[in-house]
C-alpha positions as a Markdown table, in Angstrom:
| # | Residue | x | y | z |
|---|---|---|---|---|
| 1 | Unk | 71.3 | 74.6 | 127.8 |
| 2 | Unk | 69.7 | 74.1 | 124.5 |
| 3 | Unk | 71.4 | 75.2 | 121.2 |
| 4 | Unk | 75.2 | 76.0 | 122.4 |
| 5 | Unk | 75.5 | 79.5 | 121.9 |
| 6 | Unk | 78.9 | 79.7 | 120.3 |
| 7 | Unk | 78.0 | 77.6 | 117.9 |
| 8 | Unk | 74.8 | 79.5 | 116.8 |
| 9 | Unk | 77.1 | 82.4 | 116.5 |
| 10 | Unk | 78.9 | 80.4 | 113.9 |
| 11 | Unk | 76.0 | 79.1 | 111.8 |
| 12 | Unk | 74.7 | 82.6 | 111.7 |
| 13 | Unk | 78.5 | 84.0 | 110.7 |
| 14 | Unk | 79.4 | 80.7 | 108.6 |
| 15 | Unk | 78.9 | 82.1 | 104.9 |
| 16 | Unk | 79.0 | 85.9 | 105.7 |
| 17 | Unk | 82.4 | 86.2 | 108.3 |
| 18 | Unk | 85.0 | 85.5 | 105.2 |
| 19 | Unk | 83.1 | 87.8 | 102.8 |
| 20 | Unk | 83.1 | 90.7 | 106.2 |
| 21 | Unk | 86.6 | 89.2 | 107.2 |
| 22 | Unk | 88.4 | 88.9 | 103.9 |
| 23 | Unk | 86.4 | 91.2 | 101.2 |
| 24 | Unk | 89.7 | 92.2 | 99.6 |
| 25 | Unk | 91.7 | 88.9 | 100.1 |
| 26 | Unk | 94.7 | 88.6 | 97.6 |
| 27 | Unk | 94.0 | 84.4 | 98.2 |
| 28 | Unk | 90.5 | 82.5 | 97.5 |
| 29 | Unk | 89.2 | 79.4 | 97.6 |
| 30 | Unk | 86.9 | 78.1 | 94.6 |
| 31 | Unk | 84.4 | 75.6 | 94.6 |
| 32 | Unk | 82.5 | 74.3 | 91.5 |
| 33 | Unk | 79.2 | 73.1 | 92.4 |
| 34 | Unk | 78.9 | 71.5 | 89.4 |
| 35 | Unk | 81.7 | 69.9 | 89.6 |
| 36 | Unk | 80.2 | 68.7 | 93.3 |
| 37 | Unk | 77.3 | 67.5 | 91.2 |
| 38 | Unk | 78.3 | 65.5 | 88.9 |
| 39 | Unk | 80.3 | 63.8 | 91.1 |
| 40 | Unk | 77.5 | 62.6 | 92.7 |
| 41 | Unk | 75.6 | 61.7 | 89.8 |
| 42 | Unk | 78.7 | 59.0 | 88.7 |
| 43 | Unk | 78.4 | 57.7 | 92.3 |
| 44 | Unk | 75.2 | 57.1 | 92.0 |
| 45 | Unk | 75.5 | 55.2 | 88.4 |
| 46 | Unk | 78.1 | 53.4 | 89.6 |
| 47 | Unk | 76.7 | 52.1 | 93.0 |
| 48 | Unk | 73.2 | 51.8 | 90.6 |
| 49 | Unk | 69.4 | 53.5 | 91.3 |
| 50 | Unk | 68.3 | 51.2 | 94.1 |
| 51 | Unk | 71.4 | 52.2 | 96.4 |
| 52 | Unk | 70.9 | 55.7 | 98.4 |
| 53 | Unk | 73.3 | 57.7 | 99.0 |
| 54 | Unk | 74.1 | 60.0 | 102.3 |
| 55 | Unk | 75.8 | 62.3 | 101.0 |
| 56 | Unk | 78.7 | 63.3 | 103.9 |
| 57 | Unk | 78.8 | 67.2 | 104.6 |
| 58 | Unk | 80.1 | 67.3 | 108.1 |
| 59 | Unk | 82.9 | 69.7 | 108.8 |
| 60 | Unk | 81.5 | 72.4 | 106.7 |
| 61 | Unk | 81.5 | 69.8 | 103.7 |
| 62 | Unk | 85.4 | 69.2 | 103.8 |
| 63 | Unk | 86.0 | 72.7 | 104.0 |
| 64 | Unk | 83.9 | 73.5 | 101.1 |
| 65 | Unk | 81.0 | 74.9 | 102.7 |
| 66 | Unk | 78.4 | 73.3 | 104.2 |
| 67 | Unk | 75.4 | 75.1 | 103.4 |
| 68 | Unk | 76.0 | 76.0 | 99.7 |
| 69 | Unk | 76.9 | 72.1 | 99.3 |
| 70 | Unk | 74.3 | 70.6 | 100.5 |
| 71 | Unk | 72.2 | 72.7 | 98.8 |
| 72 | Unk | 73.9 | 71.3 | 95.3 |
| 73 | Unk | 73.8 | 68.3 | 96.3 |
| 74 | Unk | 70.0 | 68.4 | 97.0 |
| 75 | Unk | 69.2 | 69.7 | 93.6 |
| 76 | Unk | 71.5 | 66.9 | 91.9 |
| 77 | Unk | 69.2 | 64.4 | 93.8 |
| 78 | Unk | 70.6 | 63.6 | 97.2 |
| 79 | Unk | 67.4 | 63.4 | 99.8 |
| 80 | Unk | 70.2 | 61.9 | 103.1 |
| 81 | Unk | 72.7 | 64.2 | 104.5 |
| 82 | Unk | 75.4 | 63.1 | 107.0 |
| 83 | Unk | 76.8 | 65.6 | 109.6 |
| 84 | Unk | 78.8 | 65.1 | 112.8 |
| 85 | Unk | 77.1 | 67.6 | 114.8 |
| 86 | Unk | 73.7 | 68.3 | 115.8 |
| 87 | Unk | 74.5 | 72.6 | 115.6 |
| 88 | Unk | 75.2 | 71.2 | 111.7 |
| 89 | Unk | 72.0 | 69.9 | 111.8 |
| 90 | Unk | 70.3 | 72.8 | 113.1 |
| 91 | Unk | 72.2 | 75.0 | 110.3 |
| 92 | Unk | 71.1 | 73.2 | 107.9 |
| 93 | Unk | 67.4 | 73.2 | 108.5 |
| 94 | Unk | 67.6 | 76.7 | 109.3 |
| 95 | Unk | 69.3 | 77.3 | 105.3 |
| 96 | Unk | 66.4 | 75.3 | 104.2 |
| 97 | Unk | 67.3 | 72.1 | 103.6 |
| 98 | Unk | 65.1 | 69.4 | 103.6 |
| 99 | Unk | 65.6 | 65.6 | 103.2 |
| 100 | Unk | 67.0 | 63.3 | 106.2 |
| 101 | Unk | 69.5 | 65.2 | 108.0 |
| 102 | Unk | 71.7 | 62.0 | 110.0 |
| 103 | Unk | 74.1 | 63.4 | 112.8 |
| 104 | Unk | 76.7 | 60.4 | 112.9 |
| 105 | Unk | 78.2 | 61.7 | 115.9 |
| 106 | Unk | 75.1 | 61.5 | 118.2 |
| 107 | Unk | 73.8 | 63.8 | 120.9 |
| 108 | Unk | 74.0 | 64.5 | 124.4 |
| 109 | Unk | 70.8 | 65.2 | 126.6 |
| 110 | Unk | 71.2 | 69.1 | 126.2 |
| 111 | Unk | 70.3 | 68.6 | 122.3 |
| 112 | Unk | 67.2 | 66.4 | 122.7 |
| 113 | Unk | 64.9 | 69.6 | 122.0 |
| 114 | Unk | 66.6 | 70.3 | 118.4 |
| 115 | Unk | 66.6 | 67.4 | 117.6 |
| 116 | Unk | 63.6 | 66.7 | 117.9 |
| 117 | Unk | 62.2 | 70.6 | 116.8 |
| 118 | Unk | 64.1 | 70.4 | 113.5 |
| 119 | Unk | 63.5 | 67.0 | 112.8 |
| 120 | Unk | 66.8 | 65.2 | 113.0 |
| 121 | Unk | 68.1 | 61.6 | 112.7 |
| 122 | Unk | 70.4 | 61.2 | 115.7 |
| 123 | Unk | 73.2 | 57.8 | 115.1 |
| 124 | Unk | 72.9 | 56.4 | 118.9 |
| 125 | Unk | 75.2 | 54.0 | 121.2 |
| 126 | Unk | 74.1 | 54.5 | 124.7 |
| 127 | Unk | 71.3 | 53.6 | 126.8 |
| 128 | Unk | 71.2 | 56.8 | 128.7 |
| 129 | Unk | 70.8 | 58.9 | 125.6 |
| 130 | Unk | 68.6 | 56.2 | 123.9 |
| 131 | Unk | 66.0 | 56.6 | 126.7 |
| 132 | Unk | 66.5 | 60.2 | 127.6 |
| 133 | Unk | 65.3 | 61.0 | 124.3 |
| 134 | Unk | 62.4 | 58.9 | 124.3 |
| 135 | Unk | 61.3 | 60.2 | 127.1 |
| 136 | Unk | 61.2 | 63.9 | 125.9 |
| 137 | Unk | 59.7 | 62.8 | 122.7 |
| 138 | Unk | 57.5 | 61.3 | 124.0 |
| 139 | Unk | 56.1 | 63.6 | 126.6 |
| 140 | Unk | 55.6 | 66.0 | 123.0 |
| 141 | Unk | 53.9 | 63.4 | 121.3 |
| 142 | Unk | 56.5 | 63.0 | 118.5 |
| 143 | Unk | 58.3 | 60.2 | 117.4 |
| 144 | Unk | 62.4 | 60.5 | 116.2 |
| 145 | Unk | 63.9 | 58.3 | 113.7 |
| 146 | Unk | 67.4 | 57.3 | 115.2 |
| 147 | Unk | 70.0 | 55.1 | 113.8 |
| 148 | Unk | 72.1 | 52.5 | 115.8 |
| 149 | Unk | 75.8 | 51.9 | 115.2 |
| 150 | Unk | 77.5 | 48.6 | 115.2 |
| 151 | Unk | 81.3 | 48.5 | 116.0 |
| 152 | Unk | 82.5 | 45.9 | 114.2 |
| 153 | Unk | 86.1 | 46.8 | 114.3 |
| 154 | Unk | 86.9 | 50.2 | 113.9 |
| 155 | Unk | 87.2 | 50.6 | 118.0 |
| 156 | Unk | 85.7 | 54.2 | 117.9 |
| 157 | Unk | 81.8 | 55.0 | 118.4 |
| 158 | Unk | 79.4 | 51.8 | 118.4 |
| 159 | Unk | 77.7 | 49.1 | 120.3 |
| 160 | Unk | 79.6 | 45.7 | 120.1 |
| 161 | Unk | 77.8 | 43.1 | 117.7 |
| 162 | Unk | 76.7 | 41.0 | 120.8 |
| 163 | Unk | 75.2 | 43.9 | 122.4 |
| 164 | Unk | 72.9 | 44.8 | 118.6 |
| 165 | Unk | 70.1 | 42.0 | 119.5 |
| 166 | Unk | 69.1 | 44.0 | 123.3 |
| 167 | Unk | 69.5 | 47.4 | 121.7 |
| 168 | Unk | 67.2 | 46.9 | 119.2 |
| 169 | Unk | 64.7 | 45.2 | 121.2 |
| 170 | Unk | 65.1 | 47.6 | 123.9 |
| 171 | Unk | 64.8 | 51.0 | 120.7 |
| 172 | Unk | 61.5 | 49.1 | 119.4 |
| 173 | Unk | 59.9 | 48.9 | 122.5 |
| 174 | Unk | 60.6 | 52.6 | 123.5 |
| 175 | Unk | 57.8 | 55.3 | 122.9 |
| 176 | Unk | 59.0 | 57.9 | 120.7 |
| 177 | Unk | 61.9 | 56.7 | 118.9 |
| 178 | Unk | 61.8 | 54.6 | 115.8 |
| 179 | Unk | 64.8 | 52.5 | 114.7 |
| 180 | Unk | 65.0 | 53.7 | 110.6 |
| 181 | Unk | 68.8 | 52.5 | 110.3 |
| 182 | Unk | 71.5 | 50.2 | 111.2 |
| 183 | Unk | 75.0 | 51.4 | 110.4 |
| 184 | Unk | 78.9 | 50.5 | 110.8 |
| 185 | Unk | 82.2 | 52.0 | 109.7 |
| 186 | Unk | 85.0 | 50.3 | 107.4 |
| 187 | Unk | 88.8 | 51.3 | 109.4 |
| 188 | Unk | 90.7 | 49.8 | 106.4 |
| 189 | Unk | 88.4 | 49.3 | 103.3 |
| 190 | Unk | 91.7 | 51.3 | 101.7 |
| 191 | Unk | 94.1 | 49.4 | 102.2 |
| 192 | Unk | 95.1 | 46.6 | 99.6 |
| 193 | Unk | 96.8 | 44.8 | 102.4 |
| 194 | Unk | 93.5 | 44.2 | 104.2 |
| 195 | Unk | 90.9 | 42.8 | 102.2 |
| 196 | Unk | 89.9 | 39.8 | 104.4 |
| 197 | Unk | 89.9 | 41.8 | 107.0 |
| 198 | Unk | 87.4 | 44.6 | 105.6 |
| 199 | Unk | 85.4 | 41.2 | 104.0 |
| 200 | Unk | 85.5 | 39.7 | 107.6 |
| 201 | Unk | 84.1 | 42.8 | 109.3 |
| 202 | Unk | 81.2 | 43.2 | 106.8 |
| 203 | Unk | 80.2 | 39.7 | 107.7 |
| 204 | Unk | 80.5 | 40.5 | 111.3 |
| 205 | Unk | 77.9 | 43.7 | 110.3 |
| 206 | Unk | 75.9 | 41.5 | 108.4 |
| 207 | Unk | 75.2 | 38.6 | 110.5 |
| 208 | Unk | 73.7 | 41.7 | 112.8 |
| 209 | Unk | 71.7 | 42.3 | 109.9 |
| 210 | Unk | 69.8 | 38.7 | 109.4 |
| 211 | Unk | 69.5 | 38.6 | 113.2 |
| 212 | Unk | 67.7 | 41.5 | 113.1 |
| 213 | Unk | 65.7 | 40.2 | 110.5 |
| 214 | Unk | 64.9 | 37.4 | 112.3 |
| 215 | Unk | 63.4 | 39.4 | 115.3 |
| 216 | Unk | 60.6 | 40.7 | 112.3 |
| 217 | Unk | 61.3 | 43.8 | 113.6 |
| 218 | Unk | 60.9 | 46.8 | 111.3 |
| 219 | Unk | 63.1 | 47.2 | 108.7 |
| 220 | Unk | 65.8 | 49.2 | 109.0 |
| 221 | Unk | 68.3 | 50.9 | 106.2 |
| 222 | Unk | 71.8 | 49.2 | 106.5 |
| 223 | Unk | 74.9 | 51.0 | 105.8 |
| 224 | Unk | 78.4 | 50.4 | 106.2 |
| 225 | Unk | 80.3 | 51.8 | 103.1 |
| 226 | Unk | 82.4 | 54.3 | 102.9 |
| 227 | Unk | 83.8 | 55.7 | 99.8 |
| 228 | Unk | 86.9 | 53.2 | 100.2 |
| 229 | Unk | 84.1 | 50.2 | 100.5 |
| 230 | Unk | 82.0 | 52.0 | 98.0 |
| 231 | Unk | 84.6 | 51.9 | 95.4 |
| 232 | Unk | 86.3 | 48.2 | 95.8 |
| 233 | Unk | 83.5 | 46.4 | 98.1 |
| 234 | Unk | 80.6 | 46.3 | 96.1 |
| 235 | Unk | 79.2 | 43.5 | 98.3 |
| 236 | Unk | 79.1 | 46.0 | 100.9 |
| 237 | Unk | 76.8 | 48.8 | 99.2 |
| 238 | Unk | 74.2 | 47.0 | 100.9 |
| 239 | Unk | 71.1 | 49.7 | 101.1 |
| 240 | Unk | 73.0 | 53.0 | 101.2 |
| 241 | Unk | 76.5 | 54.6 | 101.2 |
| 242 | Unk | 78.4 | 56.9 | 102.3 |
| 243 | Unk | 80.7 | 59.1 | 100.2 |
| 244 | Unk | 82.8 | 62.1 | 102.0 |
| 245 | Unk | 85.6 | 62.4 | 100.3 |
| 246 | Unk | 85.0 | 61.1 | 96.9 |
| 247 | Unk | 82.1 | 63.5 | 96.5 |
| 248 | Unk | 84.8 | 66.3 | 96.7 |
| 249 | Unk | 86.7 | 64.8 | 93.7 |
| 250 | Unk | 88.9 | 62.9 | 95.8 |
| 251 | Unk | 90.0 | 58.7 | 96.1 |
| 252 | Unk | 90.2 | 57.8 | 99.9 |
| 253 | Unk | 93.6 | 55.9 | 99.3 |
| 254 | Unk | 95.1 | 58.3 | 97.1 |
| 255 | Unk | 95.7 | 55.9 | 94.3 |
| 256 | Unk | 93.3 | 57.1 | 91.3 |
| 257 | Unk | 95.1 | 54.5 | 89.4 |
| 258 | Unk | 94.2 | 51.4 | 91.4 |
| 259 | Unk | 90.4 | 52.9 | 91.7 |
| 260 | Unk | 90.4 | 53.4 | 88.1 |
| 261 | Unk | 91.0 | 49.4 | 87.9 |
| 262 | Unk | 87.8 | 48.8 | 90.0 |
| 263 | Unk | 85.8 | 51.1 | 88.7 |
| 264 | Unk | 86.5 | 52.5 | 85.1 |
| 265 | Unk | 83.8 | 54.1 | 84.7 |
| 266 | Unk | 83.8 | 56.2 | 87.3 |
| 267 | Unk | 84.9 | 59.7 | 86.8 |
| 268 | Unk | 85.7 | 62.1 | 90.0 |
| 269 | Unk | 86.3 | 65.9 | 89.7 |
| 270 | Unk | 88.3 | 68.1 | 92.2 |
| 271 | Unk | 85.9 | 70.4 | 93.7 |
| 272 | Unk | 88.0 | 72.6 | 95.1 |
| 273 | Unk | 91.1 | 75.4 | 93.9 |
| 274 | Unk | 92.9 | 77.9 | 95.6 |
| 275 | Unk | 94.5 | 81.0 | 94.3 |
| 276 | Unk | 96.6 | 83.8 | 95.2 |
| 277 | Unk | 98.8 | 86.3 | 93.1 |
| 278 | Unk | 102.1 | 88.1 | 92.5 |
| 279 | Unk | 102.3 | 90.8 | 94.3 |
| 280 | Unk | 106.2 | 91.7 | 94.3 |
| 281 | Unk | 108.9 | 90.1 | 91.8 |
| 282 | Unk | 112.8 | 90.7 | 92.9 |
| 283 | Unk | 115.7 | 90.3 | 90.9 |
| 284 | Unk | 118.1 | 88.6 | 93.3 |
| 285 | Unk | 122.1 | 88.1 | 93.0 |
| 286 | Unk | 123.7 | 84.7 | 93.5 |
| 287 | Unk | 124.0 | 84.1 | 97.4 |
| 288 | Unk | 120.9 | 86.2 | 98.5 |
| 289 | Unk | 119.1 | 84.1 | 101.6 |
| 290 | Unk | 115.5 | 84.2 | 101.4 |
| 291 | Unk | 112.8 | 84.8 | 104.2 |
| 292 | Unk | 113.4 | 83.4 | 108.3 |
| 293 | Unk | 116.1 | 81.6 | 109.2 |
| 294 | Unk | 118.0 | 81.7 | 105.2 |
| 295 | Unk | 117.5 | 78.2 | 104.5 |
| 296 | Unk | 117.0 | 78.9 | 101.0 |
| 297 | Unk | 120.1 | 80.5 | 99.2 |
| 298 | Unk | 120.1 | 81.8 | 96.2 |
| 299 | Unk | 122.7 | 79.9 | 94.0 |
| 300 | Unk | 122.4 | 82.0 | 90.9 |
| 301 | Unk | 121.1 | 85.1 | 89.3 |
| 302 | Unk | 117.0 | 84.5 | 90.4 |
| 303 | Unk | 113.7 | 86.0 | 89.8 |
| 304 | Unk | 111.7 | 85.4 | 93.0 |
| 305 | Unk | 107.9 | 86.1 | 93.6 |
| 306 | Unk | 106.3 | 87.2 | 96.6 |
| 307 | Unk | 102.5 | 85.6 | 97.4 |
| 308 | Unk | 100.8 | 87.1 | 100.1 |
| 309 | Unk | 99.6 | 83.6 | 101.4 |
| 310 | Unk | 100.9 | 81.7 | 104.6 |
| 311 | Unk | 100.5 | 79.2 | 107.2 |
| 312 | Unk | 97.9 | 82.6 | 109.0 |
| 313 | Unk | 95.9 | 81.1 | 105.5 |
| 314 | Unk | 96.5 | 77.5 | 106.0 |
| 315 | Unk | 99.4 | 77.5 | 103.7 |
| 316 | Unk | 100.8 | 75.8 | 106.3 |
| 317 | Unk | 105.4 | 76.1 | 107.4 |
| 318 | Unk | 105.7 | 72.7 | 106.4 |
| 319 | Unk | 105.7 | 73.5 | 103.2 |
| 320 | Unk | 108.7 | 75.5 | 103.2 |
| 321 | Unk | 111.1 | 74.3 | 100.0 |
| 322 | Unk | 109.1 | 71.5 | 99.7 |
| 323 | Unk | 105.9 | 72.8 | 98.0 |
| 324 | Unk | 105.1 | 74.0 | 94.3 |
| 325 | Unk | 102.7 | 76.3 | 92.7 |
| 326 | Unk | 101.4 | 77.1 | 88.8 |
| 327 | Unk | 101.9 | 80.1 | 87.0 |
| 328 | Unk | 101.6 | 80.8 | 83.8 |
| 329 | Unk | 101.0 | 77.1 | 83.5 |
| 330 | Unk | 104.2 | 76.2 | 85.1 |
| 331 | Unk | 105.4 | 74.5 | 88.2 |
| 332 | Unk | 107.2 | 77.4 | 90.5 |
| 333 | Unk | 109.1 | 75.8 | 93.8 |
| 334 | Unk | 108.4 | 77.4 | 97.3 |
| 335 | Unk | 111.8 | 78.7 | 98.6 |
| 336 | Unk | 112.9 | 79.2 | 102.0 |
| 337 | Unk | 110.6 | 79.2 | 104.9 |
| 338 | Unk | 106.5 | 79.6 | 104.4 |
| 339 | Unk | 105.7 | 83.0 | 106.4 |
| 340 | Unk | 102.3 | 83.5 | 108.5 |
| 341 | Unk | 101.7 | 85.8 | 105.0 |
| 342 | Unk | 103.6 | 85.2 | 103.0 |
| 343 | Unk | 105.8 | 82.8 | 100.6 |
| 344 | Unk | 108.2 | 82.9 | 98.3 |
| 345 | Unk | 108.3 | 81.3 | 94.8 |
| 346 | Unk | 111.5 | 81.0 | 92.3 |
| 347 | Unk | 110.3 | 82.0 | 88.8 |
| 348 | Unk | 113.7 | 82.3 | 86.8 |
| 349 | Unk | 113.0 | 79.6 | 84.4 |
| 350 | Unk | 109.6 | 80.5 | 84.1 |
| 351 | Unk | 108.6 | 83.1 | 80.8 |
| 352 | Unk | 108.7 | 86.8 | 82.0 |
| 353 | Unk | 105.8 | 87.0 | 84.9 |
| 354 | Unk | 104.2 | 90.0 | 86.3 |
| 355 | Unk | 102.9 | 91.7 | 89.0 |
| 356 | Unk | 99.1 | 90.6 | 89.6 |
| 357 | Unk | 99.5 | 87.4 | 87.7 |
| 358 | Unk | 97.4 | 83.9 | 89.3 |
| 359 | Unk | 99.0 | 81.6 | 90.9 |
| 360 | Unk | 97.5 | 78.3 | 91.7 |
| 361 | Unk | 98.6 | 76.3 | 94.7 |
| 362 | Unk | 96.0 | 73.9 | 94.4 |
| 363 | Unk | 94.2 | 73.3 | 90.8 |
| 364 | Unk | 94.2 | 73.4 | 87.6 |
| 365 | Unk | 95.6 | 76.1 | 85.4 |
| 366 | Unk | 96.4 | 75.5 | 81.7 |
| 367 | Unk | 97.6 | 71.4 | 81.3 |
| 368 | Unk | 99.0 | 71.5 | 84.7 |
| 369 | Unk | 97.4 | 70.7 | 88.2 |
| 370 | Unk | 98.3 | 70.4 | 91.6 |
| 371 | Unk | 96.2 | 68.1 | 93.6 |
| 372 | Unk | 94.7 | 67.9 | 96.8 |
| 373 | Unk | 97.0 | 64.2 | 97.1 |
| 374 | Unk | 100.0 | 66.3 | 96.3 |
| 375 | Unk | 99.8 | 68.7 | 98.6 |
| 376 | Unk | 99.2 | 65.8 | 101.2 |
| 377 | Unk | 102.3 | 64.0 | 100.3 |
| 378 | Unk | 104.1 | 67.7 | 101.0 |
| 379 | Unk | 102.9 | 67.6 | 104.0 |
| 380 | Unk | 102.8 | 64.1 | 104.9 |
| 381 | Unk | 98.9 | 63.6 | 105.8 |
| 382 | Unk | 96.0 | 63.1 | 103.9 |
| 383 | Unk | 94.1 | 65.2 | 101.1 |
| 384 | Unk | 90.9 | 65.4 | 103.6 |
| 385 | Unk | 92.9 | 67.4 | 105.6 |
| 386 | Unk | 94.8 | 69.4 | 103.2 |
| 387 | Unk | 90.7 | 70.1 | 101.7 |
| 388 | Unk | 89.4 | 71.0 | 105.5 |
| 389 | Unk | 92.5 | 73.4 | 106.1 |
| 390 | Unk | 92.6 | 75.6 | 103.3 |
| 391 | Unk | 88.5 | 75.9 | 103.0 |
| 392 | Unk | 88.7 | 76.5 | 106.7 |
| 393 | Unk | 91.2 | 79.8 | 106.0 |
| 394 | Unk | 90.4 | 81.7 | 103.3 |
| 395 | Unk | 87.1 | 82.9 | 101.3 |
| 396 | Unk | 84.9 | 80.8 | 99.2 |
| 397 | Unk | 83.9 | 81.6 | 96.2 |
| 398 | Unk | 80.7 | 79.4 | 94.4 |
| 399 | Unk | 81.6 | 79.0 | 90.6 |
| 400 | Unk | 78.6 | 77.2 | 88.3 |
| 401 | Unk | 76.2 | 78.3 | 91.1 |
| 402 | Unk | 72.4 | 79.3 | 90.7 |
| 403 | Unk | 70.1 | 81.4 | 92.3 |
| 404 | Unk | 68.7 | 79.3 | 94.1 |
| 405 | Unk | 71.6 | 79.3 | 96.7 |
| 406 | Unk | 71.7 | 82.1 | 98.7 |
């Protein structure tokens, strides 16, 4: 079948359909590159120059764009790349990109002929795959670089650790495959209740690693750490890491406080803002309901803004009365229901605001922010999916770009 045509529509649409889609959008989403980059730069000074680091841009980067991220990421220094796809893969070697391009998710026997034309690093668990793809690259005289994963815990993707010593024996004796990495993933490396249990899995991971070892097979990069691990298991940096979410400015647990304890001098920057406007203000009377269903009265004289952003923008109905935004450097509170376009903010004891004005929902603006974690406690998940939702939605716009992005 080749490369999945749906998805080649997307990689060819993925940086042009909001610009087509949403030229005159009231809302935006903002993302500092440099921001991006010098996140990575206190990564890698923190985890130290003889630690590499794959830098995690699957699902489109978090929601801040796959392409353009990578791409800032490559010129602050990263030369690994972690996606979950192979089309990811693809879209990135088609933008350009060079460097090892990981997909952590795998293949299936459809994508063999990509990954091997465009040079990717496939993460593999089964047999069937494992020897399908030797096969084919084989029969075209190449040789792919492939990864193994070790499930030491987490109960999702991954060989079990008994199961490491035939895999790898059975990898190094296929032609056309070459084992360049041995990799496992942390379930709770954030969570202060389980730090046996994280310290207990990375020994399961690293016996693996000495057996290995002991076969004098080649060597292979070993990686394990996530930004959790990478942040309070430094015994588990081992020879790479893997930040996601604390390349995009944010800590995996949510606690900047208790991260700031293990690591003080790390500094993380949000990458990511979004922004609407005023577009209406109405003087209300006390007892006016506002928007479906009137769950918000009005219990006094009120100024109330209209923002033409909803839940059709990934503002999502959940944050109905429960959610504020910044204007004029000021918290406003969401009242009454979120609408698919629109939502409503209470701006009486705010100074005089007017029609046009910014409004931040997530950001900065002035002394104030709204983060990322904020909006996650609103709607009771986590910032990663608060980031992947509202970059998902709405336009993109690269601030502290170059030209060297296109």
């Amino acid at each position: 079948m080749g490369f999945n045509a749906g998805k080649q529509a997307a990689v060819a649409g993925m940086e042009k359909n909001s610009l087509i889609m949403k030229i005159f959008s009231f809302n935006r989403i903002e993302i500092d590159i440099a921001a991006l980059q010098d996140n990575f730069y206190s990564i890698q000074q923190h985890v130290g120059p003889h630690v590499k680091i794959m830098a995690v841009v699957k699902s489109d980067a978090y929601g801040h764009g796959m392409i353009q991220c990578a791409k800032g990421l490559y010129r602050a220094g990263a030369r690994t790349f972690g996606v979950a796809e192979v089309w990811e893969g693809v879209a990135l070697r088609r933008a350009g990109l060079q460097g090892e391009i990981v997909i952590l998710l795998g293949g299936v026997a459809e994508s063999y002929e990509e990954i091997i034309n465009y040079n990717l690093t496939p993460v593999v668990y089964d047999l069937d795959f494992v020897t399908g793809l030797s096969h084919v690259s084989a029969r075209k005289n190449s040789t792919v670089n492939v990864q193994l994963k070790v499930d030491v815990g987490m109960g999702r993707l991954g060989i079990l650790p008994n199961e490491a010593e035939s895999y790898i024996s059975l990898i190094n004796r296929l032609p056309g495959i070459s084992l360049s990495g041995l990799l496992s993933h942390f379930p709770v490396a954030d969570e202060a209740w389980a730090l046996e249990k994280t310290r207990q899995q990375l020994s399961l991971f690293k016996n693996v690693l000495a057996s290995q070892k002991e076969q004098k097979k080649a060597s292979a990069v070993a990686h394990i750490a996530n930004s959790a691990a990478m942040i309070y298991f430094p015994e588990a940096h081992l020879d790479m890491i893997r930040p996601g979410i604390s390349l995009y400015g944010y800590f995996p647990d949510a606690s900047p406080a208790r991260a700031k304890t293990a690591v003080p001098a790390m500094e993380l920057q949000p990458v990511m803002s979004f922004k609407t406007r005023v577009v209406q203000i109405k003087e209300l009377e006390a007892g006016c309901g506002i928007s479906y269903g009137h769950t918000f009265i009005t219990r006094r004289k009120s100024r109330i803004a209209v923002l033409p952003v909803g839940y059709g923008d990934g503002y999502q109905r959940k944050l109905s009365s429960r959610a504020e935004v910044l204007i004029r450097g000021k918290r406003a509170p969401v009242c009454g229901r979120v609408c698919m376009n629109a939502t409503m903010v209470d701006i009486t004891d705010l100074p005089p605001v007017e029609t046009g004005e910014e409004v931040v929902l997530m950001g900065r603006q002035g002394d104030a922010e709204i983060s990322a974690d904020e909006i996650a406690q609103w709607l009771e998940t986590i910032s990663y999916e608060v980031l992947c939702l509202f970059g998902s939605f709405n336009e993109r716009i690269y601030l502290n770009n170059d030209k060297n992005i296109n």
